[in-house]
LOKE-155537 format. One record per residue (C-alpha): residue in three letters; chain; x, y, z; residue number from 1. Coordinates in Angstrom, 2 decimals, always signed. Each point is the difference from the previous one (the first is absolute). Example, Ala and Ser with C-alpha at 12.3 -4.5 7.8 and 13.67 -1.06 7.14 Angstrom:
@type ala mol A x +12.30 y -4.50 z +7.80 seq 1
@type ser mol A x +1.37 y +3.44 z -0.66 seq 2
! end
This chain:
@type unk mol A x +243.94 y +31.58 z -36.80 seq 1
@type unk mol A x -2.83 y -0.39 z +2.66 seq 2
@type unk mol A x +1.11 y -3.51 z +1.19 seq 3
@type unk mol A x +3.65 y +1.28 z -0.16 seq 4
@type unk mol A x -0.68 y +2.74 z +2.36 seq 5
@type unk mol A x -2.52 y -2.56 z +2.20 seq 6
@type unk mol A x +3.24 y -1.98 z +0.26 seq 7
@type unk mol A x +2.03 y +2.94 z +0.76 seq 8
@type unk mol A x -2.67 y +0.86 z +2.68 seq 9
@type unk mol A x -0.45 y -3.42 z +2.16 seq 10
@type unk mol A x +4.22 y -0.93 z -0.22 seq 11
@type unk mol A x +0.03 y +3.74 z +2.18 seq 12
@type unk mol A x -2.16 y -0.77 z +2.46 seq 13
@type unk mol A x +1.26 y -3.39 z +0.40 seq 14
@type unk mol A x +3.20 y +1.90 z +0.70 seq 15
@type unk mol A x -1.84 y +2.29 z +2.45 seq 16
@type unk mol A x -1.33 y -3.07 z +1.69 seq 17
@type unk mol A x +2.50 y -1.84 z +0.65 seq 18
@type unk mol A x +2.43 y +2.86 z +1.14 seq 19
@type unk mol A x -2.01 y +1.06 z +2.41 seq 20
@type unk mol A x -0.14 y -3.38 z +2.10 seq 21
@type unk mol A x +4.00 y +0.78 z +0.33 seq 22
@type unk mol A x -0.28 y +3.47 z +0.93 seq 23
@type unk mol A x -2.69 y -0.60 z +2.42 seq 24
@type unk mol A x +1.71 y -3.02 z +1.64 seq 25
@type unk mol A x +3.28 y +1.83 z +0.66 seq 26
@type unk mol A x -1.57 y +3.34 z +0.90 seq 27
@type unk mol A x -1.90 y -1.48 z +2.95 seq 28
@type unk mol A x +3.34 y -2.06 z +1.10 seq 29
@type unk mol A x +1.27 y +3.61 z -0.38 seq 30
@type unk mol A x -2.55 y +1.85 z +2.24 seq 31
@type unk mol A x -0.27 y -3.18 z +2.49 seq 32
@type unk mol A x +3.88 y +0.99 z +0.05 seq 33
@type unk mol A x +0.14 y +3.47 z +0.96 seq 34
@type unk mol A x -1.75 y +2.63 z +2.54 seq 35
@type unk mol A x -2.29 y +1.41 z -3.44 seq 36
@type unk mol A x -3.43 y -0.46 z -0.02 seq 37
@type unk mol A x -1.24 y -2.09 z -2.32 seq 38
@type unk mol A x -2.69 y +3.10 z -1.20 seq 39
@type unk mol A x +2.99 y +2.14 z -0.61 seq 40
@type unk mol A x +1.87 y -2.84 z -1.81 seq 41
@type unk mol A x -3.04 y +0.52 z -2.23 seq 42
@type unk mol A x -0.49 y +2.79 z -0.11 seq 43
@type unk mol A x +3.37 y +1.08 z -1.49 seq 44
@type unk mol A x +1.90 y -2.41 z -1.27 seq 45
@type unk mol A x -2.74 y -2.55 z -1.57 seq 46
@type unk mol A x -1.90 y +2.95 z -1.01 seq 47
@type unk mol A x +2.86 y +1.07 z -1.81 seq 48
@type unk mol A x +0.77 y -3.38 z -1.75 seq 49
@type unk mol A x -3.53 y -0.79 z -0.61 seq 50
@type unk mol A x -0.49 y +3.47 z -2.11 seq 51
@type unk mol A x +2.99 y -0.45 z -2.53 seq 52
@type unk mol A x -2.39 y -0.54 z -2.42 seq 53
@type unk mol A x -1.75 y +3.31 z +0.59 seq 54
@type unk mol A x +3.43 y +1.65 z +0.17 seq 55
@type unk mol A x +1.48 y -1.44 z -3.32 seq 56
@type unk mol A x -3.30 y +1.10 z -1.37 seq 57
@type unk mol A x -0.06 y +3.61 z +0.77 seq 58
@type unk mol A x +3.39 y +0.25 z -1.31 seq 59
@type unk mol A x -0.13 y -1.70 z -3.00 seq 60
@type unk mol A x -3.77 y +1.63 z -0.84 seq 61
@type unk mol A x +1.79 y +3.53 z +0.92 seq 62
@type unk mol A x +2.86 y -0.61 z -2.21 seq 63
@type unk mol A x -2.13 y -0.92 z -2.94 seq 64
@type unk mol A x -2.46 y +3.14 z +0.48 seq 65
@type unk mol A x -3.26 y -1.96 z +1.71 seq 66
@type unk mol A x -0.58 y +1.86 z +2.64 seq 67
@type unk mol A x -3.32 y -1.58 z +0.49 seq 68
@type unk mol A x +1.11 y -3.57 z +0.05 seq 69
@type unk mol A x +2.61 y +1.28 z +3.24 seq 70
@type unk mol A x -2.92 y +1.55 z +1.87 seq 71
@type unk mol A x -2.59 y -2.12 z -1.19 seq 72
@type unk mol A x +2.19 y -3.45 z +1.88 seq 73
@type unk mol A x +1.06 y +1.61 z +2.58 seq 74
@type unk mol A x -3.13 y +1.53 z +1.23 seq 75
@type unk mol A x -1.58 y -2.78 z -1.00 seq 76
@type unk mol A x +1.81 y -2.87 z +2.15 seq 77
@type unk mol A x -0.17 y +2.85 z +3.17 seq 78
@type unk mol A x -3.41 y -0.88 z -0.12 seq 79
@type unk mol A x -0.09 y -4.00 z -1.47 seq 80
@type unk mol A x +2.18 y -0.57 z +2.91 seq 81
@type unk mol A x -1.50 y +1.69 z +2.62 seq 82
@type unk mol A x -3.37 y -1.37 z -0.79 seq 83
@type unk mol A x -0.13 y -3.12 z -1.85 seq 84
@type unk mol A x +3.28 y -1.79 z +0.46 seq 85
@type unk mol A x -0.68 y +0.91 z +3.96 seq 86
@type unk mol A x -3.79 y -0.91 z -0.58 seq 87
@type unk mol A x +0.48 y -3.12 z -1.32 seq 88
@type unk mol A x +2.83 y -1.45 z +2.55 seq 89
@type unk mol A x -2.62 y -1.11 z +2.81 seq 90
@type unk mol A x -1.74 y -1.80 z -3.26 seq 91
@type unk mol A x +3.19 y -2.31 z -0.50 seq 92
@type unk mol A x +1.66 y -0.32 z +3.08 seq 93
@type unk mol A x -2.89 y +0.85 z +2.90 seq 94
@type unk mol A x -0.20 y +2.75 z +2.68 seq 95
@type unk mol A x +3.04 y +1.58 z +1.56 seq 96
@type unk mol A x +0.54 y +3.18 z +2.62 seq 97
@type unk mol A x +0.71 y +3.23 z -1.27 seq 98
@type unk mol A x +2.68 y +2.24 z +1.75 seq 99
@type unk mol A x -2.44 y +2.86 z +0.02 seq 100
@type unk mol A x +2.53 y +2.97 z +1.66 seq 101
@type unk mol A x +2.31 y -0.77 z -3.29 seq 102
@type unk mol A x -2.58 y -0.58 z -2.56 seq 103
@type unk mol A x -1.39 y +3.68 z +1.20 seq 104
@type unk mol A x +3.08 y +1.37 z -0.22 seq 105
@type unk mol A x +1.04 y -0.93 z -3.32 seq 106
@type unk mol A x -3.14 y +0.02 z -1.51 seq 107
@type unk mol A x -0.14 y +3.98 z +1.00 seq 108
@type unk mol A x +3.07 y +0.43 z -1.63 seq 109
@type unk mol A x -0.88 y -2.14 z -3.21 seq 110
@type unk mol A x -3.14 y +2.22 z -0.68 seq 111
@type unk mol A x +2.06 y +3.32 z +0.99 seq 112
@type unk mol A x +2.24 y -0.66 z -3.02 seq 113
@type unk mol A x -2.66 y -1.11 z -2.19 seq 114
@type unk mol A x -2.28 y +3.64 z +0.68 seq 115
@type unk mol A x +3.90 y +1.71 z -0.78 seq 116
@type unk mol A x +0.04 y -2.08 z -2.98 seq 117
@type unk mol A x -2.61 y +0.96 z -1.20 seq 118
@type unk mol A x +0.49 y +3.78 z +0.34 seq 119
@type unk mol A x +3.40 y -0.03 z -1.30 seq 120
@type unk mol A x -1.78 y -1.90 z -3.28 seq 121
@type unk mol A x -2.68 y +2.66 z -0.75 seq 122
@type unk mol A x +1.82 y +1.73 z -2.16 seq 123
@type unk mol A x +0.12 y -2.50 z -2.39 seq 124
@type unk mol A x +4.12 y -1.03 z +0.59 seq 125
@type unk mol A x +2.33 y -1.62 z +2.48 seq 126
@type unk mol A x +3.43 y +2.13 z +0.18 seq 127
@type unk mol A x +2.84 y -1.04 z +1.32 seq 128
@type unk mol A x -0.48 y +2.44 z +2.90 seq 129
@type unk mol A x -3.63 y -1.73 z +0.58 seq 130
@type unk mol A x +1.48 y -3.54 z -0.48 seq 131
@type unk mol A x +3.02 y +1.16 z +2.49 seq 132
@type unk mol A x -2.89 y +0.56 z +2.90 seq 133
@type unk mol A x -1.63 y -3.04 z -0.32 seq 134
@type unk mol A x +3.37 y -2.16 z +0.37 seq 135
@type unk mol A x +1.30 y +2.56 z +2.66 seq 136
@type unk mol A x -3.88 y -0.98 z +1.53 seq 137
@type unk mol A x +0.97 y -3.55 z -0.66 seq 138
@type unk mol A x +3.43 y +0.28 z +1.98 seq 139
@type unk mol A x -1.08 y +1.88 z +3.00 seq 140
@type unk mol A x -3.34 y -2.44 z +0.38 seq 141
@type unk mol A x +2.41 y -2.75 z -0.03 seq 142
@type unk mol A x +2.65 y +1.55 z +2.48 seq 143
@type unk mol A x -2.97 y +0.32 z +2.47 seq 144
@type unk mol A x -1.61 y -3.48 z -0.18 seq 145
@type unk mol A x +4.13 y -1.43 z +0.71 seq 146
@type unk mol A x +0.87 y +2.85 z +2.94 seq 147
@type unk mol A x -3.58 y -0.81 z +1.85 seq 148
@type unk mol A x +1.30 y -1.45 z +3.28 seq 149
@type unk mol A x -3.60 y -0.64 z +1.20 seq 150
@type unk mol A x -0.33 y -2.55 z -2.60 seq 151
@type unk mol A x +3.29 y -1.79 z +0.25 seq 152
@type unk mol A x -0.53 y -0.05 z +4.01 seq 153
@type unk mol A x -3.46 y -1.85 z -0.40 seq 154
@type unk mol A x +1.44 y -2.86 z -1.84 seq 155
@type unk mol A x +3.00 y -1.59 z +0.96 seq 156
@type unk mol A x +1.20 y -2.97 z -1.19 seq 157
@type unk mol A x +2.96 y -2.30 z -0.17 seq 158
@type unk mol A x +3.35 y +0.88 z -0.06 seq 159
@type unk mol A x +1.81 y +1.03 z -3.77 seq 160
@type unk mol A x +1.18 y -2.96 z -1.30 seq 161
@type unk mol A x +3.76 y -0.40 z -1.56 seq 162
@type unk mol A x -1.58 y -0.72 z -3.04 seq 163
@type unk mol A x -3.14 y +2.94 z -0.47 seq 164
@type unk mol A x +2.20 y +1.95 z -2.38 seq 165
@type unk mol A x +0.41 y -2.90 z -2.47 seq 166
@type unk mol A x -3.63 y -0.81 z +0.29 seq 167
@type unk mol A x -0.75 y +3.79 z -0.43 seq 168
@type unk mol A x +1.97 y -0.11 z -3.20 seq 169
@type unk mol A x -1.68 y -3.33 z -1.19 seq 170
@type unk mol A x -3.36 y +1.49 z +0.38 seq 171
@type unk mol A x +0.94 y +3.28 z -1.92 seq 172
@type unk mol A x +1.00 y -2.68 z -2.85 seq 173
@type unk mol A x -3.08 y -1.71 z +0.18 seq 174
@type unk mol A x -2.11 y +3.77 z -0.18 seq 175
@type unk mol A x +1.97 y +1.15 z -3.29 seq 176
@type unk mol A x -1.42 y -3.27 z -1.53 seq 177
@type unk mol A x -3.17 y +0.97 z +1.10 seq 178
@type unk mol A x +0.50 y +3.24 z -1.54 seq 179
@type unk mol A x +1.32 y -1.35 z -3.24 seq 180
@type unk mol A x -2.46 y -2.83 z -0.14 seq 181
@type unk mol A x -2.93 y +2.56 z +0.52 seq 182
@type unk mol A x +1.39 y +2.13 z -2.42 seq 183
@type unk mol A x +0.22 y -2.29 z -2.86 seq 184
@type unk mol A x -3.49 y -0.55 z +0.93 seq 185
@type unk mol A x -1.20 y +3.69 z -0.32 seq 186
@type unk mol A x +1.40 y +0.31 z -3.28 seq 187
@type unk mol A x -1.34 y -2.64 z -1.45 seq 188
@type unk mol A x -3.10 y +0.89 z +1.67 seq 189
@type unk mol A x -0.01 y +4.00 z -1.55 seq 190
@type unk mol A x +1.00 y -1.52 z -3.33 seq 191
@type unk mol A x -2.88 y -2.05 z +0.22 seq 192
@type unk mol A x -1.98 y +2.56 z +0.64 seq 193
@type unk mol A x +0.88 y +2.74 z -3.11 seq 194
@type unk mol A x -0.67 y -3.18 z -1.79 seq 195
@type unk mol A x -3.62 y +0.52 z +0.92 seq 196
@type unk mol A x -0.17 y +3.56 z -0.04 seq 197
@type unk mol A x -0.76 y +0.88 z +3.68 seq 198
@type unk mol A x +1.05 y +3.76 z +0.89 seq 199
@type unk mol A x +3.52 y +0.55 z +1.78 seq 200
@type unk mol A x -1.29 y +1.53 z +3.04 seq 201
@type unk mol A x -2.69 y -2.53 z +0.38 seq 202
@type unk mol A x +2.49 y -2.96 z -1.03 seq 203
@type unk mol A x +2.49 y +1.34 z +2.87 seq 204
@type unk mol A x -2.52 y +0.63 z +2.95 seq 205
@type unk mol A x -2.07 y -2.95 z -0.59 seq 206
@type unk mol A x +2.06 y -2.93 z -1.80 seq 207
@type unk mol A x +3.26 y +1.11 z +0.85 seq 208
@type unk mol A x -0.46 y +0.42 z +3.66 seq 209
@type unk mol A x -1.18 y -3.53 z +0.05 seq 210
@type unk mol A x +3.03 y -1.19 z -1.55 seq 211
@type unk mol A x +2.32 y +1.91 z +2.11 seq 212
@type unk mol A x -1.93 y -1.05 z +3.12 seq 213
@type unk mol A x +0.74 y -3.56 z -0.15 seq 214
@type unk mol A x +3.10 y +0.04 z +2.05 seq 215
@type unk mol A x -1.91 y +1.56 z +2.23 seq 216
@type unk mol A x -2.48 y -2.57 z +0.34 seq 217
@type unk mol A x +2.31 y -3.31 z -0.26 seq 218
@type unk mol A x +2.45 y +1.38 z +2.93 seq 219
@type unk mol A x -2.46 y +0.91 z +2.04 seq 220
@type unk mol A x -2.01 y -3.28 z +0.11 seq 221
@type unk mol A x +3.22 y -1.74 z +0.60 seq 222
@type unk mol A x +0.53 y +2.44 z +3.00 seq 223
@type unk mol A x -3.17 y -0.73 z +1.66 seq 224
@type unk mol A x +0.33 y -3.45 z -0.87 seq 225
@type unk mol A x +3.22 y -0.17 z +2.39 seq 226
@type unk mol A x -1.66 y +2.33 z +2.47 seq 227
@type unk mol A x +0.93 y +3.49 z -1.22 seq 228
@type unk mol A x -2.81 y +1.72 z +0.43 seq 229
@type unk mol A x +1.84 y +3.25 z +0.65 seq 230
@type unk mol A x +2.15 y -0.39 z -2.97 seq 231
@type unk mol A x -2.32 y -0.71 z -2.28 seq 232
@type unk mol A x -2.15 y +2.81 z +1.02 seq 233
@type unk mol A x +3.24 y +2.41 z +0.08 seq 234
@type unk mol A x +0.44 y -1.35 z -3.27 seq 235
@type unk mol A x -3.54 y +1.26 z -1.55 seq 236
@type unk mol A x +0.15 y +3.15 z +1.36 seq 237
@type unk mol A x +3.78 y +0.60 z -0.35 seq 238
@type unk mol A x -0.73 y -0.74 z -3.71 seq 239
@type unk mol A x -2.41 y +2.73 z -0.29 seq 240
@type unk mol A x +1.81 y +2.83 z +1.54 seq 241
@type unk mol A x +3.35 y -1.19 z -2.08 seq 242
@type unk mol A x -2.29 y +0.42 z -3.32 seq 243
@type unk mol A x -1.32 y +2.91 z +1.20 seq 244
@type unk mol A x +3.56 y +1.94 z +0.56 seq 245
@type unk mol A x +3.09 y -2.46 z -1.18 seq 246
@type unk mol A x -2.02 y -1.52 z -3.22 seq 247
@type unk mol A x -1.83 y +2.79 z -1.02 seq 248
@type unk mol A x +3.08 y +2.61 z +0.48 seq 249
@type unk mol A x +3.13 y -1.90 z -1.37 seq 250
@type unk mol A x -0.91 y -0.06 z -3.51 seq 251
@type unk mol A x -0.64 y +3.62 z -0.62 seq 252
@type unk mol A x +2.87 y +0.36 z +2.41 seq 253
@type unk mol A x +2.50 y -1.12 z -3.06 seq 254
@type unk mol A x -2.50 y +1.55 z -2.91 seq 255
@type unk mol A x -2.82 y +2.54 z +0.94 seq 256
@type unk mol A x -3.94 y -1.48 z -1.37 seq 257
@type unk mol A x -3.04 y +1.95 z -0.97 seq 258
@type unk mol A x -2.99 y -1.69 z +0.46 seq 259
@type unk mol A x -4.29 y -0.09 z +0.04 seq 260
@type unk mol A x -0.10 y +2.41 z +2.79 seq 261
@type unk mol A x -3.58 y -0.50 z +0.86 seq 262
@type unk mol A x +0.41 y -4.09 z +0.32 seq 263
@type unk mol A x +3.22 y +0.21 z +1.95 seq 264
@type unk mol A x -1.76 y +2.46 z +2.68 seq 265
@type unk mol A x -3.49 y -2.29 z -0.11 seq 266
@type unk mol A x +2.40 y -3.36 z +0.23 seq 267
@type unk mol A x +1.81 y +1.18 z +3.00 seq 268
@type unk mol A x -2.92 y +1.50 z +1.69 seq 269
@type unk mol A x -1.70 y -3.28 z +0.01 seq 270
@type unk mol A x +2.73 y -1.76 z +0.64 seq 271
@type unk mol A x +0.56 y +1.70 z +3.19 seq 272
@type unk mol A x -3.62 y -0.40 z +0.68 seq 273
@type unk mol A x +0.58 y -3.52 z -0.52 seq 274
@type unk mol A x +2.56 y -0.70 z +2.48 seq 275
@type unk mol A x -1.00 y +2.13 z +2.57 seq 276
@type unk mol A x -3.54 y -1.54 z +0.18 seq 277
@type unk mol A x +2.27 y -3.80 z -0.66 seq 278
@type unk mol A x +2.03 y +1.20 z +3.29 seq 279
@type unk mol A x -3.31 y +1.86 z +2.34 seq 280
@type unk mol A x -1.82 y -3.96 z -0.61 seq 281
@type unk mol A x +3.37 y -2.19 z +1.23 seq 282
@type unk mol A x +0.97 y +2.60 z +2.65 seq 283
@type unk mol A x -3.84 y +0.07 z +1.23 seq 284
@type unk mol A x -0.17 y -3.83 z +0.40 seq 285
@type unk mol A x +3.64 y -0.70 z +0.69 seq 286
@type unk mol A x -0.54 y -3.45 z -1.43 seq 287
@type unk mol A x -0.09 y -0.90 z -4.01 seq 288
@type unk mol A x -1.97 y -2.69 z -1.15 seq 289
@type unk mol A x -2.69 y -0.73 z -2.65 seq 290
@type unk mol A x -2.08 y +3.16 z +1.35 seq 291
@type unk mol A x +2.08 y +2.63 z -0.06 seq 292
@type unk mol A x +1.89 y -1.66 z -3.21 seq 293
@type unk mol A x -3.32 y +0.16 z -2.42 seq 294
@type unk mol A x -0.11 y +3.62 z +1.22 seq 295
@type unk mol A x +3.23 y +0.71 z -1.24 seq 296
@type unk mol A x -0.72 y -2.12 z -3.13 seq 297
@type unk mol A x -3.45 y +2.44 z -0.65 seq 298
@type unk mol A x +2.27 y +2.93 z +0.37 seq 299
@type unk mol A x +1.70 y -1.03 z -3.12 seq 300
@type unk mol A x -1.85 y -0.99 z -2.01 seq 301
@type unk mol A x -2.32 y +3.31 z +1.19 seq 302
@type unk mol A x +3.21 y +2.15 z -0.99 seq 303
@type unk mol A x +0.73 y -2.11 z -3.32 seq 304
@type unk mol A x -3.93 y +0.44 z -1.56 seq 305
@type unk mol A x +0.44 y +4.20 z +0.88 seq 306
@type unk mol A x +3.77 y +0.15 z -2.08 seq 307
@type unk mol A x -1.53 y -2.71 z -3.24 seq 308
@type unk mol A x -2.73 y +2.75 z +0.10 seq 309
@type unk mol A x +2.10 y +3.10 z -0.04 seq 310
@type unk mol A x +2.44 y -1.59 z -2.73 seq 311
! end
């Protein structure tokens, strides 16, 4: 059964991996094609793409009555992807700018909805109403990254090309691979992990994360490889504030979870401490390289040793 699920595990991300190259590849013929910055393009609709996993998570872990494993993954990646999947890009591809006015922006608005996370979790559920305000926190983030016209006038580019819609639909493709790939992955990943008998909370926040983070990791590389910088860092922290609101809210959305109100509340606590300290370092140098990346890499594992000790 273990080398079944093994299997099971490296066929996803293999999936994941090669999916990505394609969605990468046509989004940046997509934003070299239209008057959207490529940090938006991230921000939003990689962001989006790059967290199926998380999202087909929370619903399926709502559905089945694990609350834990829903807020476990989705607080979990906020902070895997805001800290090491960010820390270790300057590690694999080298230094790169950082767009600090946009980081600062929508790293304020990543740790706002992680603190209202975590006070609409302290009583120990997620209602619908509570799961409503974190999409409808989701929604309006995203309508005011797109209507900024400060950011779309500071970065011009080329003219739309006839064919940015078909590449825009090709790279959508390519992301629900990701998602499916990376979800294959995660299961066989949890199941693995009941198999040894690691608790569901701890399973979700520190294993599943991981898993769920890959897509993260692969399409950003690829972005910086091709000179994205602004993508892929719209990507990390896009990812975080969708699993803070859009992950973490759709699943209860469709069926209402209890769950381990103390951990949820500690989880997203640090979590926001995590990405608001991963944002203050980047904004502060304004460039990201192997400095500021083994900061952000001791910032998780910091925030990983305090949740294996609470759980």
């Amino acid at each position: 059964m273990v080398v079944l699920w093994v299997a099971v595990l490296l066929t996803g991300l293999l999936v994941a991996v090669m999916s990505s190259r394609w969605a990468v590849g046509h989004l940046t013929v997509f934003a070299a094609g239209t008057r959207i910055p490529p940090f938006v393009i991230g921000i939003t609709l990689v962001s989006i793409g790059t967290d199926l996993p998380e999202i087909a998570n929370s619903l399926v872990a709502s559905v089945t009555g694990h609350g834990d494993i829903n807020i476990g993954d989705s607080i979990g990646s906020a902070t895997v992807q805001a800290t090491l999947i960010l820390g270790l890009l300057p590690f694999i591809t080298g230094s790169f700018p950082i767009a600090r006015k946009r980081l600062r922006r929508a790293g304020i608005a990543t740790v706002g909805v992680l603190l209202i996370g975590a006070a609409l979790m302290a009583d120990g559920d997620v209602s619908r109403f509570d799961a409503g305000l974190l999409i409808a926190g989701w929604v309006i983030g995203t309508v005011v990254i797109w209507r900024d016209q400060s950011d779309r006038a500071t970065e011009r580019v080329e003219k739309r090309g006839p064919r940015s819609g078909r590449h825009l639909l090709q790279a959508f493709v390519g992301l629900i691979l990701v998602g499916l790939g990376a979800t294959t992955a995660i299961q066989a990943l949890t199941e693995l992990s009941l198999i040894w008998s690691l608790p569901e909370y701890l399973v979700a926040f520190v294993l599943a994360s991981l898993g769920t983070s890959l897509p993260e990791l692969v399409v950003e590389i690829s972005a910086v490889r091709r000179g994205q910088w602004d993508l892929a860092v719209g990507d990390a922290i896009g990812s975080s504030f969708v699993d803070a609101t859009l992950s973490l809210g759709i699943g209860p959305l469709v069926a209402p979870i209890v769950v381990s109100a103390g951990l949820a509340v500690m989880g997203s606590l640090l979590a926001a401490a995590a990405v608001g300290l991963a944002v203050l370092v980047l904004v502060h140098r304004g460039l990201h390289d192997r400095v500021s990346g083994a900061v952000l890499i001791a910032i998780f594992i910091l925030v990983y040793f305090v949740i294996t000790g609470l759980t």
